[in-house]
N, CA, C and O atoms as a GROMACS GRO file, in nm:
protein
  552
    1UNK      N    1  15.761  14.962   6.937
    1UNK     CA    2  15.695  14.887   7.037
    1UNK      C    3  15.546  14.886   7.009
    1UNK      O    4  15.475  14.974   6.962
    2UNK      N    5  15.522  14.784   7.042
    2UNK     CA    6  15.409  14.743   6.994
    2UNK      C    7  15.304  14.785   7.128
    2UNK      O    8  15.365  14.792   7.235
    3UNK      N    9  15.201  14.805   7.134
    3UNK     CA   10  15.146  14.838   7.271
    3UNK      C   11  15.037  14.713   7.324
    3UNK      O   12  14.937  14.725   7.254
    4UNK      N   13  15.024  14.629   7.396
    4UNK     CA   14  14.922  14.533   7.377
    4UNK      C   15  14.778  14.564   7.401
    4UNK      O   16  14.757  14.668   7.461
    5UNK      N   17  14.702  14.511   7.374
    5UNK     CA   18  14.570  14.578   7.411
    5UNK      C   19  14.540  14.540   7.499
    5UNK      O   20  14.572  14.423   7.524
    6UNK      N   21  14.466  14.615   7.591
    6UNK     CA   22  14.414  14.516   7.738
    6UNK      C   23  14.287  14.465   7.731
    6UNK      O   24  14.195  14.520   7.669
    7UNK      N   25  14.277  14.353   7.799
    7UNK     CA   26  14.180  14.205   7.784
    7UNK      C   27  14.050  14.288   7.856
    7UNK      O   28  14.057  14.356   7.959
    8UNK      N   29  13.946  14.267   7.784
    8UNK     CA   30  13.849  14.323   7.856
    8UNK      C   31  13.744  14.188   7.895
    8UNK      O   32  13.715  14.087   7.830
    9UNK      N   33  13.704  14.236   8.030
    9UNK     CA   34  13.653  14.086   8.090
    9UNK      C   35  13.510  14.165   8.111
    9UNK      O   36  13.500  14.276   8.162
   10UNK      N   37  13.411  14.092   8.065
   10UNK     CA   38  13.266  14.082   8.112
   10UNK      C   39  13.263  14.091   8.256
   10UNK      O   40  13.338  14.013   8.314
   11UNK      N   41  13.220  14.140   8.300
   11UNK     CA   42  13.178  14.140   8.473
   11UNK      C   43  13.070  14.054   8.490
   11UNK      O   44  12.967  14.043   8.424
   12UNK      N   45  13.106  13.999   8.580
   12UNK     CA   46  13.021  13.861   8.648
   12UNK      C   47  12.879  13.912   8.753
   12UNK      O   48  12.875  13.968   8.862
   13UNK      N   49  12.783  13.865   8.669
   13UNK     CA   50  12.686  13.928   8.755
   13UNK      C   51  12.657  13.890   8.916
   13UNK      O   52  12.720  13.790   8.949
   14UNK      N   53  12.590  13.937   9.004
   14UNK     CA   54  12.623  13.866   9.104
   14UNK      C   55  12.507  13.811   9.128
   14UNK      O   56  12.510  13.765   9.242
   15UNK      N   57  12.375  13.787   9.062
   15UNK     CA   58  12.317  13.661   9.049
   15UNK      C   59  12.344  13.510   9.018
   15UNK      O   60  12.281  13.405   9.029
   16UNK      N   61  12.496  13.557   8.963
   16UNK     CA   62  12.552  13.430   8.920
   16UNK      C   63  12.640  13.358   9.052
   16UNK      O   64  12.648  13.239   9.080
   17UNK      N   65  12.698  13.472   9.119
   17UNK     CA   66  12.773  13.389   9.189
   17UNK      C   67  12.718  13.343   9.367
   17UNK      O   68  12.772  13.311   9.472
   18UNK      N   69  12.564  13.369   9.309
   18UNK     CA   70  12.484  13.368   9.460
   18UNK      C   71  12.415  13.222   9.453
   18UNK      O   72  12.337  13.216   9.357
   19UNK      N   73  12.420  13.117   9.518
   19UNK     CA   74  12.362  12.986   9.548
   19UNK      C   75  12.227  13.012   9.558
   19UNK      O   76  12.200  13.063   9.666
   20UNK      N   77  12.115  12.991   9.473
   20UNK     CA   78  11.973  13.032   9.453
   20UNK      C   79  11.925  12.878   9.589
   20UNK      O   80  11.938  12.756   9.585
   21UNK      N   81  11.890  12.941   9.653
   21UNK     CA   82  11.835  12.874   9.768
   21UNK      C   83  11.659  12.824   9.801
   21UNK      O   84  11.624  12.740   9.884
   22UNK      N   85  11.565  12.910   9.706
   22UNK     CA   86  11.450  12.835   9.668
   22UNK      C   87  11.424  12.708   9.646
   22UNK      O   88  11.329  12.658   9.707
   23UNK      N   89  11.518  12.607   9.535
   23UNK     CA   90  11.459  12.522   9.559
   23UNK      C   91  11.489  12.419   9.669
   23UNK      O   92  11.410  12.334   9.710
   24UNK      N   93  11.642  12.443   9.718
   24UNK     CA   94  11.651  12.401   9.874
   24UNK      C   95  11.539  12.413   9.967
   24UNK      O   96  11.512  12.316  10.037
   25UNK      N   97  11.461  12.535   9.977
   25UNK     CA   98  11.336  12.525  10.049
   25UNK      C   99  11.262  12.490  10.082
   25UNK      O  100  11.206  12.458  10.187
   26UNK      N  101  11.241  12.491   9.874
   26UNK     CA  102  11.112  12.394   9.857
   26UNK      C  103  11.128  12.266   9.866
   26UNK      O  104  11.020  12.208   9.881
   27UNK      N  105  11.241  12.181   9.862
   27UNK     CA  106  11.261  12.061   9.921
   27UNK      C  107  11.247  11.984  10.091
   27UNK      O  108  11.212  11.878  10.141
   28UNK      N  109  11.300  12.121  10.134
   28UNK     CA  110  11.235  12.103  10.301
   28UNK      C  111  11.150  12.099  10.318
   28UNK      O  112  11.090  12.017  10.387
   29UNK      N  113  11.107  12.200  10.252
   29UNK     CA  114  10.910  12.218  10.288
   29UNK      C  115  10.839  12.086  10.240
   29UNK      O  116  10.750  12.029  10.303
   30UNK      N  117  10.889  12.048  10.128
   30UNK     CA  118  10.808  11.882  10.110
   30UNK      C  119  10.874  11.753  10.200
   30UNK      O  120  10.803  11.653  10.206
   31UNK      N  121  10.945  11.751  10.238
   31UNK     CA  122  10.996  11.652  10.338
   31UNK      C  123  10.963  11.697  10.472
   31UNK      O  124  10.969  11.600  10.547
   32UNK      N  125  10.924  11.825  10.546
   32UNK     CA  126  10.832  11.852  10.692
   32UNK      C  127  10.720  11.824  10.653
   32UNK      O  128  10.657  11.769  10.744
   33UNK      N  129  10.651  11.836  10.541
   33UNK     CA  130  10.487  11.815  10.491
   33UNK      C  131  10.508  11.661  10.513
   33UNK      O  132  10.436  11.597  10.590
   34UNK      N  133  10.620  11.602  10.435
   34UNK     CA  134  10.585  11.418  10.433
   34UNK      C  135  10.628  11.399  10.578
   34UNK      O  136  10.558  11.323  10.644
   35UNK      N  137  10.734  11.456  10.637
   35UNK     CA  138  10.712  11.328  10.753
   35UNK      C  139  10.614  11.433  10.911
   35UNK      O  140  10.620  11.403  11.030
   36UNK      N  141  10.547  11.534  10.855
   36UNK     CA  142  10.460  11.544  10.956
   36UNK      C  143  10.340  11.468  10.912
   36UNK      O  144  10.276  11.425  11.008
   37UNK      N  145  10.288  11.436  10.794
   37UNK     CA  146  10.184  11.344  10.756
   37UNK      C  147  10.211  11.221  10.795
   37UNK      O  148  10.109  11.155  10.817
   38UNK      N  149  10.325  11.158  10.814
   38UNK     CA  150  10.390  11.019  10.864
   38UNK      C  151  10.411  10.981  10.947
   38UNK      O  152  10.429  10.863  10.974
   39UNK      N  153  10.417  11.090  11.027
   39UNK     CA  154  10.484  11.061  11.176
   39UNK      C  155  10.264  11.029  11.313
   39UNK      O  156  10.145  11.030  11.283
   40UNK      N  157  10.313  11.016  11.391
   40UNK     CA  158  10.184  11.021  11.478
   40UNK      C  159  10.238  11.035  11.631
   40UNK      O  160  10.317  10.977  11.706
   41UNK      N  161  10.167  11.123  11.632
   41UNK     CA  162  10.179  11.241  11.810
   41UNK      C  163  10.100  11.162  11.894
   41UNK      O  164  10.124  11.173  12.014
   42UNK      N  165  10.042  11.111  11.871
   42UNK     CA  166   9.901  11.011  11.957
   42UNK      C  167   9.913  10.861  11.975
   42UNK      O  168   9.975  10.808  11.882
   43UNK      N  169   9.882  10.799  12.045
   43UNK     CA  170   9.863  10.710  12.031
   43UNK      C  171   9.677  10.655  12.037
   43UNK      O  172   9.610  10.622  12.135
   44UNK      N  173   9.638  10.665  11.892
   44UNK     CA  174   9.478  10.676  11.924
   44UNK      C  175   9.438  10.554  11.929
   44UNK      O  176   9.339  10.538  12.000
   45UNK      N  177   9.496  10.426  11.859
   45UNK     CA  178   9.459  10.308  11.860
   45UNK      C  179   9.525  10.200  11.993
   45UNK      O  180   9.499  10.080  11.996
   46UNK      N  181   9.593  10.255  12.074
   46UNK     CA  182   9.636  10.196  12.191
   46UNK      C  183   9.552  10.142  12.309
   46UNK      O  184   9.466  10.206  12.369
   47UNK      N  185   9.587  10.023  12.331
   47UNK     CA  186   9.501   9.942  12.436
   47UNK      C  187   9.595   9.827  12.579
   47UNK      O  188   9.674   9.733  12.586
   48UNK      N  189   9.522   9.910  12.660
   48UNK     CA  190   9.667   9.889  12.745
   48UNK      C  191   9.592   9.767  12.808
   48UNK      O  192   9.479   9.776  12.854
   49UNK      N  193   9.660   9.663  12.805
   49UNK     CA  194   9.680   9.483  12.856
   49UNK      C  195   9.755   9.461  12.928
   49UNK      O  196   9.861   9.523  12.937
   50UNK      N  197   9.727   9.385  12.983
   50UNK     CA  198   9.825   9.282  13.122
   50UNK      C  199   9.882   9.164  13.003
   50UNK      O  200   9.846   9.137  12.888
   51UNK      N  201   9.995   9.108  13.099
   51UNK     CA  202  10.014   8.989  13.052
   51UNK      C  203  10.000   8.882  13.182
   51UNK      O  204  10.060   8.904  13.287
   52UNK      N  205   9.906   8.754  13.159
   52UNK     CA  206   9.883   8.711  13.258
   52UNK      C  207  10.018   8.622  13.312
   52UNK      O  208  10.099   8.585  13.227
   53UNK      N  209  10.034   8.596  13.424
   53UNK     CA  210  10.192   8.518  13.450
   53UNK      C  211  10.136   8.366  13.476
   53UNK      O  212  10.029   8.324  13.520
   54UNK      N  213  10.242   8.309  13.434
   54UNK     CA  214  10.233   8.165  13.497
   54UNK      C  215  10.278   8.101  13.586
   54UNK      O  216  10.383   8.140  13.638
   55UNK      N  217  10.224   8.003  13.625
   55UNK     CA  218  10.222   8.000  13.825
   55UNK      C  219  10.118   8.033  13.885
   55UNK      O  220   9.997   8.037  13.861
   56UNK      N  221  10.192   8.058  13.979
   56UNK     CA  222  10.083   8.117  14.104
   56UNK      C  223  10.085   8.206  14.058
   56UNK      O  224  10.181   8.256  13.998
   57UNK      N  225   9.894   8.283  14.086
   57UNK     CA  226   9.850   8.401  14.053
   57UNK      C  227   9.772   8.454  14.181
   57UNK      O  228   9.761   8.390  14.285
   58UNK      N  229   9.723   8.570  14.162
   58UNK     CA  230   9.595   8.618  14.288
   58UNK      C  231   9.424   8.538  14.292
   58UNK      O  232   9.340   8.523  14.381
   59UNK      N  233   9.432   8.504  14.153
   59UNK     CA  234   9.305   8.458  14.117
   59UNK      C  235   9.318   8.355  14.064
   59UNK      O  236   9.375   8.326  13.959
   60UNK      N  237   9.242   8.270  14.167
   60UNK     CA  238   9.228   8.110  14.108
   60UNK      C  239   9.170   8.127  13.972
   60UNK      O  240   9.095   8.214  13.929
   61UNK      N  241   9.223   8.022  13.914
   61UNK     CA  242   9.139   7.937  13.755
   61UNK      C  243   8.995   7.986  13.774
   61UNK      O  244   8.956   8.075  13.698
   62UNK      N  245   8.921   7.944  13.858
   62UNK     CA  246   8.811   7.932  13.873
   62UNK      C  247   8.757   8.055  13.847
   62UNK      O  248   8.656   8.079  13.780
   63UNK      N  249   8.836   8.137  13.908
   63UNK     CA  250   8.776   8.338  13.902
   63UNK      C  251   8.771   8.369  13.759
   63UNK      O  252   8.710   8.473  13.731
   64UNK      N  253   8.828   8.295  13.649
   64UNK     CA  254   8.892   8.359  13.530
   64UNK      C  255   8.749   8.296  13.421
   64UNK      O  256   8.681   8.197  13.449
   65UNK      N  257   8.731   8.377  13.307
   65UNK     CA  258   8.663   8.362  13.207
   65UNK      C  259   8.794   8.361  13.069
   65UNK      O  260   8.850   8.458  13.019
   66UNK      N  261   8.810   8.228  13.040
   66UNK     CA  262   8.902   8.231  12.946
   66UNK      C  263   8.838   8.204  12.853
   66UNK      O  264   8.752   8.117  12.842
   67UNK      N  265   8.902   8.334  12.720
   67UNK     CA  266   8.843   8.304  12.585
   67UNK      C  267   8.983   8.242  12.502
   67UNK      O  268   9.100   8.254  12.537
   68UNK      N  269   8.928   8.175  12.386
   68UNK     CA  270   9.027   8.079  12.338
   68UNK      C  271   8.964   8.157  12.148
   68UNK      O  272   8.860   8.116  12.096
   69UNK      N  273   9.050   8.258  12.083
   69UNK     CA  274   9.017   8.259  11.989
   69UNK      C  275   9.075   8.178  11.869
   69UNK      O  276   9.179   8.230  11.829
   70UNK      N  277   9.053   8.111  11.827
   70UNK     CA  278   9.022   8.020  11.722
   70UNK      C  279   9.031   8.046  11.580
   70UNK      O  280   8.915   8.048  11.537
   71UNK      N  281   9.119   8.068  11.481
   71UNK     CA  282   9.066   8.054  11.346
   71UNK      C  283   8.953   8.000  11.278
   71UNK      O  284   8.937   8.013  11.157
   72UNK      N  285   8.858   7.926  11.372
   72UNK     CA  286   8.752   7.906  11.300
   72UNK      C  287   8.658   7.948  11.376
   72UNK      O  288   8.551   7.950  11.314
   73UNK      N  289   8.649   7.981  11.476
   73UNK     CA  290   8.568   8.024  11.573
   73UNK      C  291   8.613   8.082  11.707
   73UNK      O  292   8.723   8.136  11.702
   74UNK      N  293   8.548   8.082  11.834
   74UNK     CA  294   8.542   8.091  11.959
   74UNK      C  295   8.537   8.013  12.068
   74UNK      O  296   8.421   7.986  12.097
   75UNK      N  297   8.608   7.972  12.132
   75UNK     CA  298   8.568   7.906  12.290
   75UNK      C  299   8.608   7.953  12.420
   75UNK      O  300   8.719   7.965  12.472
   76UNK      N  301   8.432   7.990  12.479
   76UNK     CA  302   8.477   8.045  12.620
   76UNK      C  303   8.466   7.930  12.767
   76UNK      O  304   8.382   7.853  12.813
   77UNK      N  305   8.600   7.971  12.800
   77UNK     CA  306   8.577   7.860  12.867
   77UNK      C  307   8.599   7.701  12.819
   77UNK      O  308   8.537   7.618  12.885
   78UNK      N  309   8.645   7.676  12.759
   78UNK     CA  310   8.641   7.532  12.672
   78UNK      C  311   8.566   7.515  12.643
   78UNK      O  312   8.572   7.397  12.608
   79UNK      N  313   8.412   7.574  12.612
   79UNK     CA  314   8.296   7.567  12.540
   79UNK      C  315   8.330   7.601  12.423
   79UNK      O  316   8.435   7.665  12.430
   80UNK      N  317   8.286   7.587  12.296
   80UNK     CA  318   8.236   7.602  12.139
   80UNK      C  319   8.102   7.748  12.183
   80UNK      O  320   7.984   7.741  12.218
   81UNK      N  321   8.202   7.876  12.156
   81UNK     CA  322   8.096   7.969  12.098
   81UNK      C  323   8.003   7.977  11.944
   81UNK      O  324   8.067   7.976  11.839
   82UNK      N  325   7.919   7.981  11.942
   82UNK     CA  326   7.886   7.985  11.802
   82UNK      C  327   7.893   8.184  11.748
   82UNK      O  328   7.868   8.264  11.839
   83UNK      N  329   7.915   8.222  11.657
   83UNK     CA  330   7.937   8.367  11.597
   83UNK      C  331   7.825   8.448  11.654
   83UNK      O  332   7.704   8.428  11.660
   84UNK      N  333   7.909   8.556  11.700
   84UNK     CA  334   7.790   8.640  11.729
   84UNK      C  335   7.912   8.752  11.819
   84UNK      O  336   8.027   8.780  11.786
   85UNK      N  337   7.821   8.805  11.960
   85UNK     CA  338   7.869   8.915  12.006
   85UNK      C  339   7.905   8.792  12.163
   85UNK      O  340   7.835   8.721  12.236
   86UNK      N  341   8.031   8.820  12.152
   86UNK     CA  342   8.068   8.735  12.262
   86UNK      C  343   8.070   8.837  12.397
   86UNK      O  344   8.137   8.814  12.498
   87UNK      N  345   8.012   8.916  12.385
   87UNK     CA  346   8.046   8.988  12.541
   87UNK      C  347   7.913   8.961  12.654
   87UNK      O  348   7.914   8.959  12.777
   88UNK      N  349   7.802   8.943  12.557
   88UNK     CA  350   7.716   8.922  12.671
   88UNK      C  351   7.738   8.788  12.731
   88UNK      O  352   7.664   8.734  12.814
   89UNK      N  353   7.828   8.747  12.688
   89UNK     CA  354   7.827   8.592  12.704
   89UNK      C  355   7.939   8.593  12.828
   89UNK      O  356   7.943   8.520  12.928
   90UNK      N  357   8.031   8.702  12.788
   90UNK     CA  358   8.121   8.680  12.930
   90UNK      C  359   8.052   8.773  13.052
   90UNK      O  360   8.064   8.746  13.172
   91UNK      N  361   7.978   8.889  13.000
   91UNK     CA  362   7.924   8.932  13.129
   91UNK      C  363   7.813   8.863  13.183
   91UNK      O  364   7.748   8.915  13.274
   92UNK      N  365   7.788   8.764  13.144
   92UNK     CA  366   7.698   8.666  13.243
   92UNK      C  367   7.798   8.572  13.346
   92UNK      O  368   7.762   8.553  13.462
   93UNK      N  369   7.931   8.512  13.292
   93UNK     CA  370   7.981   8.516  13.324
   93UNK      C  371   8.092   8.528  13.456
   93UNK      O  372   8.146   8.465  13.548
   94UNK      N  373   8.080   8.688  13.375
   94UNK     CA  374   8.136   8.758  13.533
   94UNK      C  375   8.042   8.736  13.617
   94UNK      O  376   8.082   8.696  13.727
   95UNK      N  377   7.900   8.749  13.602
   95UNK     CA  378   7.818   8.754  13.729
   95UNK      C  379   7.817   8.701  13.820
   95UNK      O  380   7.821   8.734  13.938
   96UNK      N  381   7.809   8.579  13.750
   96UNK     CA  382   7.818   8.436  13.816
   96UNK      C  383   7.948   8.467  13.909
   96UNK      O  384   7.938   8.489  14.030
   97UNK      N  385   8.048   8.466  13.851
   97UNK     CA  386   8.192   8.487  13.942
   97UNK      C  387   8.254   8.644  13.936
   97UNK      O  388   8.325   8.682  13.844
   98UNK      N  389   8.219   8.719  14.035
   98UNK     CA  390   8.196   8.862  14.032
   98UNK      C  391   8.391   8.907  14.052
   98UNK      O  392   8.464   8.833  14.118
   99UNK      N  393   8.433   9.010  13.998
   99UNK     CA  394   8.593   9.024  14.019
   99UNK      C  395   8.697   8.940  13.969
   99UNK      O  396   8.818   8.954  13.979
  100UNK      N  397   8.596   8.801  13.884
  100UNK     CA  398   8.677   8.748  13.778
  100UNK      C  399   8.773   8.781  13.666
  100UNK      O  400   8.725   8.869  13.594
  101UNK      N  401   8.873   8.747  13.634
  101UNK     CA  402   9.018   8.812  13.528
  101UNK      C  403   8.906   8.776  13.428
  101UNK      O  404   8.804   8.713  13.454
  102UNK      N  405   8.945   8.831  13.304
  102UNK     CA  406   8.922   8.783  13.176
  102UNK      C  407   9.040   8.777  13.060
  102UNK      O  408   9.099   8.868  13.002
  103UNK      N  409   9.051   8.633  13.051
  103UNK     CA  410   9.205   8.607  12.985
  103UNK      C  411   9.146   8.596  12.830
  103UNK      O  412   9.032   8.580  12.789
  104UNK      N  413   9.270   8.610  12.765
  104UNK     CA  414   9.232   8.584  12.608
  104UNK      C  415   9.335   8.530  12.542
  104UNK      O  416   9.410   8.627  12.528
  105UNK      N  417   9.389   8.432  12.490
  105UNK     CA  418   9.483   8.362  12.418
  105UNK      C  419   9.438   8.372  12.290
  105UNK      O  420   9.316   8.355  12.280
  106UNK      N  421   9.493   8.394  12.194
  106UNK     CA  422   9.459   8.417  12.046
  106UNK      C  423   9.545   8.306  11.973
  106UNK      O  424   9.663   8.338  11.988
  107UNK      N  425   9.536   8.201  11.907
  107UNK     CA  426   9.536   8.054  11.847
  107UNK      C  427   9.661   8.125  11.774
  107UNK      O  428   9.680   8.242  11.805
  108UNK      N  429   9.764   8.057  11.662
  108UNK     CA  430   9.820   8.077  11.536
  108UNK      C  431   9.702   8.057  11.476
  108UNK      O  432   9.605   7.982  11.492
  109UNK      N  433   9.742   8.159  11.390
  109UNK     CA  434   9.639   8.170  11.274
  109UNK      C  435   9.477   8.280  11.259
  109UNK      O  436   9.390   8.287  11.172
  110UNK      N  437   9.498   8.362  11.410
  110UNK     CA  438   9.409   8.486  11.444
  110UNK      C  439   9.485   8.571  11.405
  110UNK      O  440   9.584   8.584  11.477
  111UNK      N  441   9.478   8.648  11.302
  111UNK     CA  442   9.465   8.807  11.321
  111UNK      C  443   9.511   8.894  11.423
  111UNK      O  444   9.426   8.904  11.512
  112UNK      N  445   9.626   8.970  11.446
  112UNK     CA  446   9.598   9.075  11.567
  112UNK      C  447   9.470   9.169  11.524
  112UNK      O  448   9.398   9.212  11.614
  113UNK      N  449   9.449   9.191  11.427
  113UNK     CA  450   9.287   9.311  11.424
  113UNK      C  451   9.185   9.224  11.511
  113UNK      O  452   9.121   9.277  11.601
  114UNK      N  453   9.171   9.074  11.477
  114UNK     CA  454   9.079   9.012  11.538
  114UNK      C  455   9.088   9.085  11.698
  114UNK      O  456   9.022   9.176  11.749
  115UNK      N  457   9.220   8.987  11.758
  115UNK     CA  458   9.246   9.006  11.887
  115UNK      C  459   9.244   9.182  11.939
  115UNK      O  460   9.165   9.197  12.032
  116UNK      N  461   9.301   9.288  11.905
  116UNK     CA  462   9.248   9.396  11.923
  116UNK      C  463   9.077   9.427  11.946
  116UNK      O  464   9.032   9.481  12.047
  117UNK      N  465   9.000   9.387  11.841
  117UNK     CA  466   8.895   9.430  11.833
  117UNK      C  467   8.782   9.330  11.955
  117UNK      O  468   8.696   9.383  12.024
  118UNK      N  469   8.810   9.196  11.955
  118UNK     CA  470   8.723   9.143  12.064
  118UNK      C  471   8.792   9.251  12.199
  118UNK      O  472   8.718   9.327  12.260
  119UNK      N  473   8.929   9.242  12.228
  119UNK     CA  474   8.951   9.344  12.325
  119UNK      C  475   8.869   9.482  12.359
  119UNK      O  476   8.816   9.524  12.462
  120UNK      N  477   8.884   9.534  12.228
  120UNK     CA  478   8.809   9.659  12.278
  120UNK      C  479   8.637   9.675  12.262
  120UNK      O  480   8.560   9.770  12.271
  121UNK      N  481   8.622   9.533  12.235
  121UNK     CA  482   8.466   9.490  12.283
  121UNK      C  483   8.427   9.455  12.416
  121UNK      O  484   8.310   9.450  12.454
  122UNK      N  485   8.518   9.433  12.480
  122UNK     CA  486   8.488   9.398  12.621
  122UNK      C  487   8.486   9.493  12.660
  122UNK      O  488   8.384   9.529  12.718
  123UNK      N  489   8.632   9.612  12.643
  123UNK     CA  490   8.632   9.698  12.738
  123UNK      C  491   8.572   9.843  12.682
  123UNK      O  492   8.612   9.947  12.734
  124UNK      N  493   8.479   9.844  12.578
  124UNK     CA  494   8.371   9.917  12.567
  124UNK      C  495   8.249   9.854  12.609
  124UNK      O  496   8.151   9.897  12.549
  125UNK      N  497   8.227   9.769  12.691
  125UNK     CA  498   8.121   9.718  12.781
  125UNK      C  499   8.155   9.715  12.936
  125UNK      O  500   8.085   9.656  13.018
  126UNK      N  501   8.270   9.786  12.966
  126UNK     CA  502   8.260   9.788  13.117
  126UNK      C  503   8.396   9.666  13.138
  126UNK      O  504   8.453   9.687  13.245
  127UNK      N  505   8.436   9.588  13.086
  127UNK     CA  506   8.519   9.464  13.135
  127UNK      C  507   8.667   9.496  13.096
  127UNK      O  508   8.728   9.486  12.990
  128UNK      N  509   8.704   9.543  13.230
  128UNK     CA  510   8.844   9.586  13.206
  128UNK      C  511   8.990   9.524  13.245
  128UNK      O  512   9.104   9.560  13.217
  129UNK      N  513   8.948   9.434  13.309
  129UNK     CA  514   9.036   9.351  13.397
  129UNK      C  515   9.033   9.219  13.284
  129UNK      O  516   8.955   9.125  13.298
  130UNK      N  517   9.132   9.230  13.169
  130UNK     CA  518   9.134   9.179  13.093
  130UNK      C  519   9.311   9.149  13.100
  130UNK      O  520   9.391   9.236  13.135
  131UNK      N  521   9.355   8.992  13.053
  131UNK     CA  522   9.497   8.999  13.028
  131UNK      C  523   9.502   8.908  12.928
  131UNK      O  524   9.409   8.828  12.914
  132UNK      N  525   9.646   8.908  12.820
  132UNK     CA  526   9.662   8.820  12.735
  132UNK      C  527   9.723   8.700  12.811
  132UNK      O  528   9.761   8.704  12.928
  133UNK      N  529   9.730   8.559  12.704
  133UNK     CA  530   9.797   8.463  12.707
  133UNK      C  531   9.872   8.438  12.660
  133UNK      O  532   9.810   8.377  12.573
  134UNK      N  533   9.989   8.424  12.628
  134UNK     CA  534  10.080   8.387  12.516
  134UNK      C  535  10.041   8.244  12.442
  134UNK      O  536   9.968   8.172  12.510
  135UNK      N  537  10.069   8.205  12.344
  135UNK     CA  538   9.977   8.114  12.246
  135UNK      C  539  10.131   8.033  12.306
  135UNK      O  540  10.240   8.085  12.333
  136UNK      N  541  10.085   7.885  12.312
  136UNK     CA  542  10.115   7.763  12.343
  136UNK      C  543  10.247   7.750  12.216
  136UNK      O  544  10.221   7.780  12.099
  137UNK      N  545  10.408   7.694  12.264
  137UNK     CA  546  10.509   7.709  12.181
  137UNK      C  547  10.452   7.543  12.148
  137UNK      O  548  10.405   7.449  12.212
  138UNK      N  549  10.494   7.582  11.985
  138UNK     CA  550  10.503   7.436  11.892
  138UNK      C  551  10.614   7.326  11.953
  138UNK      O  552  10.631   7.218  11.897
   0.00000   0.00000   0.00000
């Protein structure tokens, strides 16, 4: 009889049979870095507007300073503004008609940065009683 030899097996280290979990980590850790850089907790550029209704309103036409922005320019009021700082132009304006709305319709073909930024030109001068228009359907 022959005797067989017995199989000798390497032992398996147990670094081998452990799921190395570093770079799993480090993959989280760069995807909380990207979407906490992406994401925004604030709202810092927010500007809170009315929308004016149509119909009957509280304030006659007459109370209202309507600006008409324009791709090529400005008109307050159905006047032709020429470029410049349109606010002193509506707070004379208001004077004249004190507790007046101030509406703003923005043309096709304005910019929302435009329309944002005359907004928060008014109402970094005190004029807060501001509402949009919806632009006239084709």
């Amino acid at each position: 009889m022959t005797a067989s030899t017995p199989s000798i097996r390497a032992p398996v280290s147990r670094s081998a049979r452990l799921i190395r979990l570093t770079p799993l980590i480090d993959v989280i850790f760069i995807l909380l870095i990207f979407f906490m850089l992406a994401s925004t907790l604030e709202d810092h550029g927010r500007v809170p507007l009315g929308i004016a209704e149509g119909g009957a309103s509280s304030a006659a036409p007459t109370d209202r300073v309507h600006i008409d922005l324009l791709p090529e320019g400005v008109r307050i009021d159905g006047e032709a503004f020429p470029g410049g700082n349109i606010v002193e132009s509506v707070r004379q304006r208001l004077r004249e008609t004190p507790g007046g709305l101030v509406t703003i319709r923005a043309r096709e073909g304005v910019g929302l940065e435009r329309l944002l930024r005359t907004t928060a030109d008014l109402r970094g001068a005190g004029i807060d009683d501001i509402a949009l228009i919806p632009a006239p359907e084709r």
